[in-house]
C-alpha positions as CSV (number, residue, x, y, z in Angstrom):
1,X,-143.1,-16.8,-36.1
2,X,-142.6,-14.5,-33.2
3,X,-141.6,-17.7,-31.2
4,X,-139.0,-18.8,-33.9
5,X,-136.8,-15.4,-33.5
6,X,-136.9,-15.2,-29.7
7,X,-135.4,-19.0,-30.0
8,X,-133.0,-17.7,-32.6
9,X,-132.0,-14.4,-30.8
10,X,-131.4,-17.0,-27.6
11,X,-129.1,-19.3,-29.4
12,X,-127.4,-16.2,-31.2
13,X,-126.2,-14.9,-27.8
14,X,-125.3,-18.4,-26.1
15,X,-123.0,-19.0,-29.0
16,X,-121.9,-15.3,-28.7
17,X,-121.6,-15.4,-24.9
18,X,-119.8,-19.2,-24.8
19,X,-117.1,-18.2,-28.1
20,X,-116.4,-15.1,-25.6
21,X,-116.2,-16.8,-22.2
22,X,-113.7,-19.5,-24.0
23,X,-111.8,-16.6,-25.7
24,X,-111.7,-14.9,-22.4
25,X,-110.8,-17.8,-20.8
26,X,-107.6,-19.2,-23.6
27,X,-106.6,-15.0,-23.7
28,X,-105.9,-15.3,-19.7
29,X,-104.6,-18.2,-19.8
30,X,-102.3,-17.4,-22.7
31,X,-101.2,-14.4,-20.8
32,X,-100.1,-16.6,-17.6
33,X,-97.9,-18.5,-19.3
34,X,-96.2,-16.4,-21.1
35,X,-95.2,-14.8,-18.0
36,X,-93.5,-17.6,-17.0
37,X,-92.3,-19.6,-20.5
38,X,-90.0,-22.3,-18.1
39,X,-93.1,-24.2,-17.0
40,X,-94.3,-24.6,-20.7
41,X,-90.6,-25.3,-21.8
42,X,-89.9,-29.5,-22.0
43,X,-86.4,-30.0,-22.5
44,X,-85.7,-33.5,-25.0
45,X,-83.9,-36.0,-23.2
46,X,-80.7,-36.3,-23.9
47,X,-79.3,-39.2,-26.2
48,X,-78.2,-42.1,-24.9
49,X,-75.7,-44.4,-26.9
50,X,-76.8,-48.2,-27.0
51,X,-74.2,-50.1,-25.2
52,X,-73.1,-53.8,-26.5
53,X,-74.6,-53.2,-30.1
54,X,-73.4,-55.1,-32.3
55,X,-71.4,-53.3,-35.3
56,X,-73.1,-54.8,-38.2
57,X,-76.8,-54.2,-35.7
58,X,-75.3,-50.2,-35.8
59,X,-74.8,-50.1,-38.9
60,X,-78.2,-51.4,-40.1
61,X,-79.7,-49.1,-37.2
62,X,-78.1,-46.0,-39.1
63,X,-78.6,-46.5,-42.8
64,X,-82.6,-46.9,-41.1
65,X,-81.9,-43.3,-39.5
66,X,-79.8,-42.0,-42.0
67,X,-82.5,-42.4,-44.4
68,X,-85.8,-41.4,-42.2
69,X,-84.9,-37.8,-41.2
70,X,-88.0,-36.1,-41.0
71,X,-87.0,-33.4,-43.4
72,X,-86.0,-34.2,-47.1
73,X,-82.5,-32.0,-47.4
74,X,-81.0,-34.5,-44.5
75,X,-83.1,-37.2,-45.5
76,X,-80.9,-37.1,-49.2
77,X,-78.1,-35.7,-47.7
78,X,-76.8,-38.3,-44.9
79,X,-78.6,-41.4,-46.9
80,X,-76.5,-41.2,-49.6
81,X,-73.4,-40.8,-47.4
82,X,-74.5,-43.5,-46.0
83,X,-75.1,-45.8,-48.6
84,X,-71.5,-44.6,-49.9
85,X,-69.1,-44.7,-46.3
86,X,-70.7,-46.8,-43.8
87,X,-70.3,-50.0,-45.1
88,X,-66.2,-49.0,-44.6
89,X,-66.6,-47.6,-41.0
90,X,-64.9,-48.9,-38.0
91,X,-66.5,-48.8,-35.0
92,X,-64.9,-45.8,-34.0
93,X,-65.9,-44.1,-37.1
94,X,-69.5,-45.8,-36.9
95,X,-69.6,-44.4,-33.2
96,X,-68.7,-41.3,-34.4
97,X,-71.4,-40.9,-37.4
98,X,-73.8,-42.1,-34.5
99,X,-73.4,-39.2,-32.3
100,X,-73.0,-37.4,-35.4
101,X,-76.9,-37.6,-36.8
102,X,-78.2,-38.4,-33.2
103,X,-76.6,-36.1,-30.5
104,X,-77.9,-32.4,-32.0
105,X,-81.3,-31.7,-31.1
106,X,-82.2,-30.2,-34.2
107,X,-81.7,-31.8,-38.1
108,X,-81.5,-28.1,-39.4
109,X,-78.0,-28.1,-36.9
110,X,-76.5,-30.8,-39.0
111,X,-77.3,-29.7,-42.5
112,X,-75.7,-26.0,-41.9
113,X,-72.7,-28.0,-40.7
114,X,-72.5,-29.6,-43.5
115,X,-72.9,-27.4,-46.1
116,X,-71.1,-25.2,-44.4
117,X,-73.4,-22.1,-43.1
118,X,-72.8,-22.8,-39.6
119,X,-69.4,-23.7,-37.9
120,X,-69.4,-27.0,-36.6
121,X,-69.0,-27.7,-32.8
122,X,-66.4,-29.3,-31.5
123,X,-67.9,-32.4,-30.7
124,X,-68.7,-33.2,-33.5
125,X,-66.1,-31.8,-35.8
126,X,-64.2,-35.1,-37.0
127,X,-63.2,-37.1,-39.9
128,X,-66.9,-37.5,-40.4
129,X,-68.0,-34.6,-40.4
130,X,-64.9,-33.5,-42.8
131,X,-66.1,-36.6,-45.1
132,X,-69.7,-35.7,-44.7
133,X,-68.6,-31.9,-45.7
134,X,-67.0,-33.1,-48.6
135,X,-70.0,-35.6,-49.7
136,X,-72.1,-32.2,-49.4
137,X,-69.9,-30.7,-52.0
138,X,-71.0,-32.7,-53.9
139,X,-68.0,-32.6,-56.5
140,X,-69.1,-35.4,-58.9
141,X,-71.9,-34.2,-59.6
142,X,-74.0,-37.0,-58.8
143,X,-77.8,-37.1,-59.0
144,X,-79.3,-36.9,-55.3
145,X,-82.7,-36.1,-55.9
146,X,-83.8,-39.5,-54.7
147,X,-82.6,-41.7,-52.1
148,X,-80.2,-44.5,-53.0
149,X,-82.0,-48.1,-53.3
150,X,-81.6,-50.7,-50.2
């Protein structure tokens, strides 16, 4: 019995000793790199537009991305605008939209846009965005709460 509780007691304080020595360990190395955030900081690579792709290819590419946002607001938001407008694009216009839902680094960026919470850069303020703005408004009243159908 004696025996049991020494071999208790021992496993007690290696677990005690190792959860400390790997907090100790995390804690300093936490507080080295947050002395220095630009080592832990990986910039995204920039976007590159596909040269020699064909329009109708583009197109097809976009509805995919339009509809696959990774959050549901733009995910509703630029597929139905999509299944609406870019049937009717040019290529100018479709090269437009492209940079439009590809170029920002963040989806949130484009949603504020167009809804209006943020201005809109520059770059991307356009006939698309101004039609995408529009769409947003929503003035119809159309049910978005699901995606079109393909």
């Amino acid at each position: 019995m004696r025996f049991l509780s020494l071999i208790r007691a021992c496993q007690s304080y290696a677990r005690q000793s190792t959860y400390q020595s790997s907090t100790r360990v995390f804690l300093q190395s936490h507080r080295l790199s947050s002395t220095n955030n630009t080592e832990d900081e990986y910039p995204l690579p920039e976007y590159q537009e596909r040269e020699k792709e064909a329009l109708e290819v583009k197109k097809a590419r976009l509805l995919y991305q339009s509809r696959k946002r990774g959050m549901l607001e733009n995910g509703l938001l630029l597929s139905s605008f999509a299944a609406e407008f870019l049937n009717s694009f040019d290529e100018k216009e479709t090269t437009m939209y492209d940079r439009l839902i590809n170029k920002p680094s963040n989806d949130w960026e484009i949603y504020y846009w167009a809804i209006g919470n943020k201005p809109t850069p520059e770059e991307f303020d356009n006939k698309i965005m101004d039609l995408l703005k529009k769409h947003a408004c929503n003035e119809n009243m159309v049910d978005r709460s699901r995606q079109p159908d393909l």
